[in-house]
C-alpha positions in Angstrom: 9.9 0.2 -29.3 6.9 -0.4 -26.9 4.9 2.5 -26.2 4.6 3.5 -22.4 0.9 4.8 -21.4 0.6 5.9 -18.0 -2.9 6.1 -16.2 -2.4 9.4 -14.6 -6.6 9.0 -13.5 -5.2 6.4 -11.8 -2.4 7.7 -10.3 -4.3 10.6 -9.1 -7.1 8.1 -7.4 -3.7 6.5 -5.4 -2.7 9.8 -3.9 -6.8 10.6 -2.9 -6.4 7.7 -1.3 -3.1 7.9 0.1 -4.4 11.5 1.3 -7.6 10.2 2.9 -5.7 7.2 4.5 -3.3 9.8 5.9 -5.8 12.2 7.1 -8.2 9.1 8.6 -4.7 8.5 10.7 -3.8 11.6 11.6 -7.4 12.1 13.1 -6.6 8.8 15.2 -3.4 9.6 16.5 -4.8 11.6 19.7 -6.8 8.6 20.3 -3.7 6.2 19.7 -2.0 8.4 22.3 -4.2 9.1 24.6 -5.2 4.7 24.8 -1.1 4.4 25.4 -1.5 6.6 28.4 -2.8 4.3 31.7 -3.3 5.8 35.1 -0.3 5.6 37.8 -2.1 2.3 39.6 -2.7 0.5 36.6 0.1 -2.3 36.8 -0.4 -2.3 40.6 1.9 -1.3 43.7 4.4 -4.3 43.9 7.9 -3.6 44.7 9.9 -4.3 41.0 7.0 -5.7 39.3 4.4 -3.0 39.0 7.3 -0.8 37.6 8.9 -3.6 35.4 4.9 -3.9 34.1 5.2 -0.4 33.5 8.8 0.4 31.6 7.9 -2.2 29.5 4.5 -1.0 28.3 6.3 2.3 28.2 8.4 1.2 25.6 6.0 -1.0 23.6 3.5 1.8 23.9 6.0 4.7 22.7 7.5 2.6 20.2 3.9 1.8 18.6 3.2 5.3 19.1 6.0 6.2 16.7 5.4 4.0 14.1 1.9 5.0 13.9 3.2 8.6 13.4 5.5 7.2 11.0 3.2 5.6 8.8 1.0 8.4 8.5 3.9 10.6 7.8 5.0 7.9 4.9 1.7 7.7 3.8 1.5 11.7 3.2 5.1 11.1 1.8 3.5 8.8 -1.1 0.3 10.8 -1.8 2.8 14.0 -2.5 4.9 12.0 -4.4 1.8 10.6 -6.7 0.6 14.1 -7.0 3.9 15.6 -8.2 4.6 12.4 -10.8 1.1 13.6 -12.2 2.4 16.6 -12.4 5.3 16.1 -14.0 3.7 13.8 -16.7 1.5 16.6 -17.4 3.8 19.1 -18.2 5.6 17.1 -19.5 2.9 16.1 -22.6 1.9 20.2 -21.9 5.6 20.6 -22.8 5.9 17.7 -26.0 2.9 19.2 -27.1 4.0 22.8 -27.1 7.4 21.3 -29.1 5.1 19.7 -31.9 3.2 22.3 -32.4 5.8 25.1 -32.4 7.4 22.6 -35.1 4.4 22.1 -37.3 4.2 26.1 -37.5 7.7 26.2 -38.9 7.1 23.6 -41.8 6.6 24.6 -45.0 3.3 23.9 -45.9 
C-alpha cells in the first residue's frame, strides 16, 4: 500500500494566494463598476440606435460585472476550503497521534 504525503506548506501557500487574489479583486470591483457605468450621451441621441447601443452594453456590462463578483466570490470559496483541508489534516495527525500514544502507554513494557 502506497503511502499518501500531503504538502500541507503547500496547501496553505494556495489559499494565501487564493486570499490575496480574492482581496486584489475585491479592491477592483468599485473600479470594475464604476468603468461599466457611462454617461447618458455616451452612445449618442439617435432615435433606436443610441438606446439599442445602450441595452446592449447594459447587458454585456452587468453580466461582466457579475462574473467578476463571481469569481472573487469562488476564489474566496477555494482559499476557505484550502484552509479548512489543512485543518482537517492536522487534527487529523493531532488526533492519530493522540491514538498512538495513548496506545503505547497501555503496553506492557
Amino acid at each position: 500500500m502506497a503511502d499518501i504525503e500531503v504538502d500541507l506548506p503547500a496547501i496553505e501557500r494556495l489559499r494565501a494566494a487564493a486570499g490575496r487574489v480574492a482581496s486584489g479583486m475585491s479592491g477592483l470591483s468599485p473600479r470594475v463598476t464604476a468603468a461599466s457605468e457611462l454617461p447618458d450621451g455616451a452612445f449618442g441621441h439617435l432615435p433606436f440606435i443610441s438606446d439599442f447601443l445602450r441595452e446592449k452594453y447594459a447587458e454585456v456590462s452587468d453580466g461582466a460585472t457579475a462574473m467578476f463578483r463571481a469569481g472573487t466570490d469562488a476564489f474566496d470559496r477555494v482559499g476557505d476550503g484550502l484552509g479548512d483541508t489543512v485543518r482537517g489534516y492536522e487534527e487529523n495527525e493531532a488526533q492519530t497521534g493522540r491514538s498512538f500514544t495513548a496506545l503505547q502507554d497501555r503496553l506492557p513494557r
